[in-house]
Structures are given as structure tokens and as C-alpha cells.
ChimeraX commands (.cxc) that place a marker at each C-alpha (Angstrom):
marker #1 position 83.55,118.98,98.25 radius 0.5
marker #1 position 85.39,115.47,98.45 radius 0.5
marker #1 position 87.39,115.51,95.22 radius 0.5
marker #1 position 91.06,114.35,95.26 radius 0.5
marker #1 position 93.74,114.41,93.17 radius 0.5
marker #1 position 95.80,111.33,92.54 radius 0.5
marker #1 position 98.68,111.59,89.92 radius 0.5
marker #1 position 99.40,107.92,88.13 radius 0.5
marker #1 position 101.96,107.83,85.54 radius 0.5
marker #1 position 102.57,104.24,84.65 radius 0.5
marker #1 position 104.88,102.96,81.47 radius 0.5
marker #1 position 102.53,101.18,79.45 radius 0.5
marker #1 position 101.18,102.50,76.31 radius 0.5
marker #1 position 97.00,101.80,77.30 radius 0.5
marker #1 position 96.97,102.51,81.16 radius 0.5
marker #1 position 93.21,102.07,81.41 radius 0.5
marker #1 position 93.69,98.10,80.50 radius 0.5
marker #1 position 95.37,97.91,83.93 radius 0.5
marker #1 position 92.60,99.78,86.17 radius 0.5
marker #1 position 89.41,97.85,87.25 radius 0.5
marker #1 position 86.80,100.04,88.42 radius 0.5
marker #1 position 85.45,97.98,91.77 radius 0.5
marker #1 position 81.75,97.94,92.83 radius 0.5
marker #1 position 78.99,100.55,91.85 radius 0.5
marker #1 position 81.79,103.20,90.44 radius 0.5
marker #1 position 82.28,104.16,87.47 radius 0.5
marker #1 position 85.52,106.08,85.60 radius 0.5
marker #1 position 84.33,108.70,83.21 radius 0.5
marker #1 position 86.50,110.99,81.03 radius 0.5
marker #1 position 85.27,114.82,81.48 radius 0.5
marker #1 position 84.55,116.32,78.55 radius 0.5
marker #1 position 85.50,119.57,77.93 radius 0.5
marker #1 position 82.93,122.43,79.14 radius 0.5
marker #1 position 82.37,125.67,76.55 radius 0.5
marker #1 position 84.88,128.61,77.88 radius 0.5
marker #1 position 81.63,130.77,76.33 radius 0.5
marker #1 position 78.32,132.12,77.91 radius 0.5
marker #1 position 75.31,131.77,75.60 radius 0.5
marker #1 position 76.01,135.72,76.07 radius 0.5
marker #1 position 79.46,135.87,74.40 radius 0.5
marker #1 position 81.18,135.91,77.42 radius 0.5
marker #1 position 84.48,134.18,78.01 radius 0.5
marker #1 position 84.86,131.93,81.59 radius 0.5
marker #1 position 87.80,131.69,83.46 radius 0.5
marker #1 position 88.55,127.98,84.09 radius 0.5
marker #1 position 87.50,128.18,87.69 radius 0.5
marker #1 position 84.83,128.86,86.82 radius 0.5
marker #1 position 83.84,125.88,84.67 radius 0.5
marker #1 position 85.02,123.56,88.17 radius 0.5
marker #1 position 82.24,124.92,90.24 radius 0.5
marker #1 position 79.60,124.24,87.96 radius 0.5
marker #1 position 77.41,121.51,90.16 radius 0.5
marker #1 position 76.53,119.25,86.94 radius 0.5
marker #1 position 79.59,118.19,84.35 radius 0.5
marker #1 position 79.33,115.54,81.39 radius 0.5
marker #1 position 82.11,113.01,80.44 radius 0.5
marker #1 position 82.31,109.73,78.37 radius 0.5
marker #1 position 82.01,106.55,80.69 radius 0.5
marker #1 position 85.59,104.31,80.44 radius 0.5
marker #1 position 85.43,101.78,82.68 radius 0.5
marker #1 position 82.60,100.13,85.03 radius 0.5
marker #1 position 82.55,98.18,88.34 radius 0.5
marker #1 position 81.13,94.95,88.78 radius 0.5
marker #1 position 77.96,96.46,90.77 radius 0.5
marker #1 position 76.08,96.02,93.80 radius 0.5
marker #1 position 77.73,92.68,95.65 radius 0.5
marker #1 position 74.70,90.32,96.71 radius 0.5
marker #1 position 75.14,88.41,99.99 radius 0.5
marker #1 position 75.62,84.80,98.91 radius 0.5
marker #1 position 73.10,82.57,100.39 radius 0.5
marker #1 position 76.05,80.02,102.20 radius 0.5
marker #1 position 75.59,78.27,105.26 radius 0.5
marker #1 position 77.88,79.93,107.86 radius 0.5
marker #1 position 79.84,75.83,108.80 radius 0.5
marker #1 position 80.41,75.57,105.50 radius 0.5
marker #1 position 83.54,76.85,106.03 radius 0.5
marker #1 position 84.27,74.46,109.14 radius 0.5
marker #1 position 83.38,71.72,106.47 radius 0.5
marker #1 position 85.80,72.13,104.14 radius 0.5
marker #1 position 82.86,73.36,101.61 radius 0.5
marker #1 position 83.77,75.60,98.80 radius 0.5
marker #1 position 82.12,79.17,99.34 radius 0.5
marker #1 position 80.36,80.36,96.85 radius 0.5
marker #1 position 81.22,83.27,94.49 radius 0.5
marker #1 position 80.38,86.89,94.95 radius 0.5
marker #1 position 77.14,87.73,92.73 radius 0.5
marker #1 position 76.79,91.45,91.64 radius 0.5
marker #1 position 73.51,93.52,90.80 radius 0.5
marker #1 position 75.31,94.94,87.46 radius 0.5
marker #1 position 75.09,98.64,86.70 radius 0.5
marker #1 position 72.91,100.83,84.23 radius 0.5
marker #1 position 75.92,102.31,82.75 radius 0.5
marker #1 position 77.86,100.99,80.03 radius 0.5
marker #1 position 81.37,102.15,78.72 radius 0.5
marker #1 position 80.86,104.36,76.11 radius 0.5
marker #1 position 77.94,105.70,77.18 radius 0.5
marker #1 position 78.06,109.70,77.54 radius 0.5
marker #1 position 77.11,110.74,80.98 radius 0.5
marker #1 position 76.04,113.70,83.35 radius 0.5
marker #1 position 77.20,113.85,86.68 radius 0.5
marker #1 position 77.35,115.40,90.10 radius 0.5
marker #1 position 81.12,116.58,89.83 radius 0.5
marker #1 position 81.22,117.68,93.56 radius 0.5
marker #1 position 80.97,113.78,94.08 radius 0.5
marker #1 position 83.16,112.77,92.75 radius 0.5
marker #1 position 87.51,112.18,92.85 radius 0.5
marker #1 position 89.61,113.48,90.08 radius 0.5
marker #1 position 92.47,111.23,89.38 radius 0.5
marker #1 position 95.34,111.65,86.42 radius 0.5
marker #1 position 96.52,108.57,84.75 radius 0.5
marker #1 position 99.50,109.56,82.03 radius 0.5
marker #1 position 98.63,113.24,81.58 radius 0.5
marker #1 position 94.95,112.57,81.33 radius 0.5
marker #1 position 92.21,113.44,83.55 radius 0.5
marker #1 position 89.44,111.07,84.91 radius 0.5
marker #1 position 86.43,111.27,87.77 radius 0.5
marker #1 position 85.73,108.45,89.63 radius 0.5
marker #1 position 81.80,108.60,90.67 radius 0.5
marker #1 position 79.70,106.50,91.92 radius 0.5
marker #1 position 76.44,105.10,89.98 radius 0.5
marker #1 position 74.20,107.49,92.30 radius 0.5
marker #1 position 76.24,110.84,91.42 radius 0.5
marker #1 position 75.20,109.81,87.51 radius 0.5
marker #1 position 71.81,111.61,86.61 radius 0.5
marker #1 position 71.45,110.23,83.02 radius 0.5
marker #1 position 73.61,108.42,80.18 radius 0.5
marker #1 position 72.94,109.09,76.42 radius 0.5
marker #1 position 73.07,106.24,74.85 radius 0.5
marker #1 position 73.37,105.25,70.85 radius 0.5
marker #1 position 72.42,101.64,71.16 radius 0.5
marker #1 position 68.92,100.95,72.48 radius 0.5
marker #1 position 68.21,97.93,70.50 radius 0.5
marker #1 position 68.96,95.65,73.91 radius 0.5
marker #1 position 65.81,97.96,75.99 radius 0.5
marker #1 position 62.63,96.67,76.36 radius 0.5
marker #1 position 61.03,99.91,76.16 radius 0.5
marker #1 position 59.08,100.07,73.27 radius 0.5
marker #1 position 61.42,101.61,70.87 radius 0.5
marker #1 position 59.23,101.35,67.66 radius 0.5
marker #1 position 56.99,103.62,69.33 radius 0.5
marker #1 position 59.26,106.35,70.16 radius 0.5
marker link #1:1,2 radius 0.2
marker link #1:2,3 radius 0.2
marker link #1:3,4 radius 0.2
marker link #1:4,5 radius 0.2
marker link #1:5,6 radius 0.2
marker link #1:6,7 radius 0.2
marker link #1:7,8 radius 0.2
marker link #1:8,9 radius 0.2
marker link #1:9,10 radius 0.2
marker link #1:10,11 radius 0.2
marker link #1:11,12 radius 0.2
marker link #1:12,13 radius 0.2
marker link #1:13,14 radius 0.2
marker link #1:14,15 radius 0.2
marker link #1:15,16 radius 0.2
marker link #1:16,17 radius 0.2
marker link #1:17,18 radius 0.2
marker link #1:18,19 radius 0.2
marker link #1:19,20 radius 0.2
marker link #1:20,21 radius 0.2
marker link #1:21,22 radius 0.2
marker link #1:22,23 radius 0.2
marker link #1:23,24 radius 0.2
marker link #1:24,25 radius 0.2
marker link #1:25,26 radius 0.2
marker link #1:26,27 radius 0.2
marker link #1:27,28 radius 0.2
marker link #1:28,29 radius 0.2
marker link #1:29,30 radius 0.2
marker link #1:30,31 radius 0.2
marker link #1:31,32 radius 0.2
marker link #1:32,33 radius 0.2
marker link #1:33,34 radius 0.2
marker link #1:34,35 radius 0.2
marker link #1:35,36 radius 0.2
marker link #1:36,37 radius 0.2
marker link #1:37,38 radius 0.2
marker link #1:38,39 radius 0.2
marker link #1:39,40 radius 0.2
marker link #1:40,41 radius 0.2
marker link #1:41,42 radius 0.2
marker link #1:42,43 radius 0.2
marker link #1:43,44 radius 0.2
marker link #1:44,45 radius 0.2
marker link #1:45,46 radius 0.2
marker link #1:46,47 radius 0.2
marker link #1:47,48 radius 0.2
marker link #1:48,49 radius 0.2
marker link #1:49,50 radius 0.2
marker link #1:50,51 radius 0.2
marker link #1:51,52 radius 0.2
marker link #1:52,53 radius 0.2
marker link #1:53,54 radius 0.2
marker link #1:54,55 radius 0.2
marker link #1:55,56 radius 0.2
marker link #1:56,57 radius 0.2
marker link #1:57,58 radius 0.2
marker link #1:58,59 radius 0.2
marker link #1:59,60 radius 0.2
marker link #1:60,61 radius 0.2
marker link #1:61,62 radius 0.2
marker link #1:62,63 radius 0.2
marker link #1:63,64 radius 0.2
marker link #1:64,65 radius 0.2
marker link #1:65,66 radius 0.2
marker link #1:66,67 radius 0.2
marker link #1:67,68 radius 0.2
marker link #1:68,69 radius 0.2
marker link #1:69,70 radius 0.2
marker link #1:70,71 radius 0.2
marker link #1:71,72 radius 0.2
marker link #1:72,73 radius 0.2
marker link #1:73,74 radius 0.2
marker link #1:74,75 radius 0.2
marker link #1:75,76 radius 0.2
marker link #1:76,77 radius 0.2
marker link #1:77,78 radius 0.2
marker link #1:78,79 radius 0.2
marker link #1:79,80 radius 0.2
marker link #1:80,81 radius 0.2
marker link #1:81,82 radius 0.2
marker link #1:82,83 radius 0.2
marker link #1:83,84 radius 0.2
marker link #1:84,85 radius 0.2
marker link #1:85,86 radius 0.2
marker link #1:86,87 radius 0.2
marker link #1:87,88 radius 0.2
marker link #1:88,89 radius 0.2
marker link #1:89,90 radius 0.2
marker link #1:90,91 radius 0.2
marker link #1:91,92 radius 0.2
marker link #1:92,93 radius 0.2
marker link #1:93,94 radius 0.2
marker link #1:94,95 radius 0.2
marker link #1:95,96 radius 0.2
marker link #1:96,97 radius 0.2
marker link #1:97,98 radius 0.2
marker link #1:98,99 radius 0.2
marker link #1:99,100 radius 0.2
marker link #1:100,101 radius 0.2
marker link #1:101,102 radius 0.2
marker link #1:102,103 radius 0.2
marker link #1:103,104 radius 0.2
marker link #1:104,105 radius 0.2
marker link #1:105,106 radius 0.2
marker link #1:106,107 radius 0.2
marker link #1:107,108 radius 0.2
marker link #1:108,109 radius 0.2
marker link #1:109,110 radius 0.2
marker link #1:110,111 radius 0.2
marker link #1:111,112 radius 0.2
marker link #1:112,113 radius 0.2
marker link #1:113,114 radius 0.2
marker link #1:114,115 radius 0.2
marker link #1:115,116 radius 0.2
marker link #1:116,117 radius 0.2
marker link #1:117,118 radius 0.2
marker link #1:118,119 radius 0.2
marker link #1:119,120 radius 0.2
marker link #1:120,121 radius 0.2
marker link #1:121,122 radius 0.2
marker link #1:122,123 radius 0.2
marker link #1:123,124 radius 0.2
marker link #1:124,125 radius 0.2
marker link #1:125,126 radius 0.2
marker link #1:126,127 radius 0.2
marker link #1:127,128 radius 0.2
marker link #1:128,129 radius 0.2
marker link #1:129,130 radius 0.2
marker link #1:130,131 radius 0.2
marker link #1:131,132 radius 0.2
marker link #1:132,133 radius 0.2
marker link #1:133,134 radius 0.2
marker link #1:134,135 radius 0.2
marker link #1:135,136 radius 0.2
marker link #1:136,137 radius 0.2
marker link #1:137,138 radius 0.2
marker link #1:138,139 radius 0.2
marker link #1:139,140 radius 0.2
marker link #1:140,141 radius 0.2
view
């Protein structure tokens, strides 16, 4: 399992307006998992960690997928300006709810709250209110 703990305790009031999320990950805030079995039965906490698929509500999203500029290599040597970065941009949006491999992903702690750092891959869906911006045919759904 690669998850790590980072403790960040910063004095601002809104710490999340000072992180940027950089390249395909994304920070999601867990949401809380039922401490109940369909059964009745009540979970220890440890329990609730293992589980291999977790849910959380996307805060903050990288640029995406960097795409190799198409620059002449002497460009440089000629005093050219290089050309900026490009980025594939990612599915996700914040404030889209999401389910996740949790076992991919690194627990961090910014002012008393916890966060998971994932990549785009370890995200298996997003629910998402607004699909008005989709191409998919929504009047038929």
C-alpha cells in the first residue's frame, strides 16, 4: 500500500486556496464510510481503511497530461522564446463526487482535515450534477 501521511497546518483561514494540485492528480475529500453492515453490524474503523474502493468529493485538480511542445531544439541557442507547456485537461471537475482506489492513493492533513491525493487512473467514476456541457445525448436518457 503506498499511502503517506503528511501533517500541514498552515495559518490562513482557506488552506486549499494555497495548494495547486500538479499534473493528472487530483485532491479529493473522503467522505465518511457507514460504521454499519447492511446486517446491523457495527465496524471498527480499521476496518472501513481496508476497504479497496472509498468515495470522496473532488477539491482541487491538476492541470493534466503535459503535451511535448512542438519547438525546434536551437531555438534556445537563438534567443527564441520557448513555447508554453500545453496540458491534455482531466475528466474530473471539482465538485464532482468520486470513487476511488484508496490503496493508491496518499493521505495528507491540511488544518485538521483529511485529504487523498490520487491520480486520474485510481478514479473509477465521478457523479456528476451538471451534464448540460456532454455531448452525449442527454434528452434521450
Amino acid at each position: 500500500m503506498t499511502r503517506k501521511k503528511i501533517s500541514y497546518i498552515g495559518g490562513m483561514i482557506d488552506a486549499l486556496k494555497n495548494i495547486v494540485v500538479i499534473g493528472d492528480r487530483v485532491l479529493i475529500k473522503p467522505l465518511e464510510a457507514s460504521n454499519r453492515t447492511g446486517g446491523g453490524l457495527y465496524l471498527p474503523p480499521s476496518v472501513k481503511e481496508r476497504d479497496a474502493v472509498h468515495t470522496g468529493v473532488v477539491m482541487r485538480v491538476g492541470p493534466g497530461f503535459p503535451i511535448p511542445a512542438n519547438q525546434d531544439p536551437d531555438s534556445v541557442f537563438r534567443g527564441e522564446p520557448a513555447e508554453k507547456v500545453n496540458y491534455v485537461p482531466l475528466q474530473v471537475r471539482e465538485g464532482d463526487e468520486a470513487l476511488y482506489l484508496h490503496q493508491n492513493g496518499y493521505e495528507i492533513e491540511v488544518n485538521g482535515e483529511r485529504y487523498v491525493i490520487v491520480s486520474q487512473n485510481a478514479i473509477l467514476l465521478v457523479v456528476r450534477n451538471d451534464l448540460t456541457d456532454l455531448d452525449i445525448g442527454i434528452d434521450t436518457i
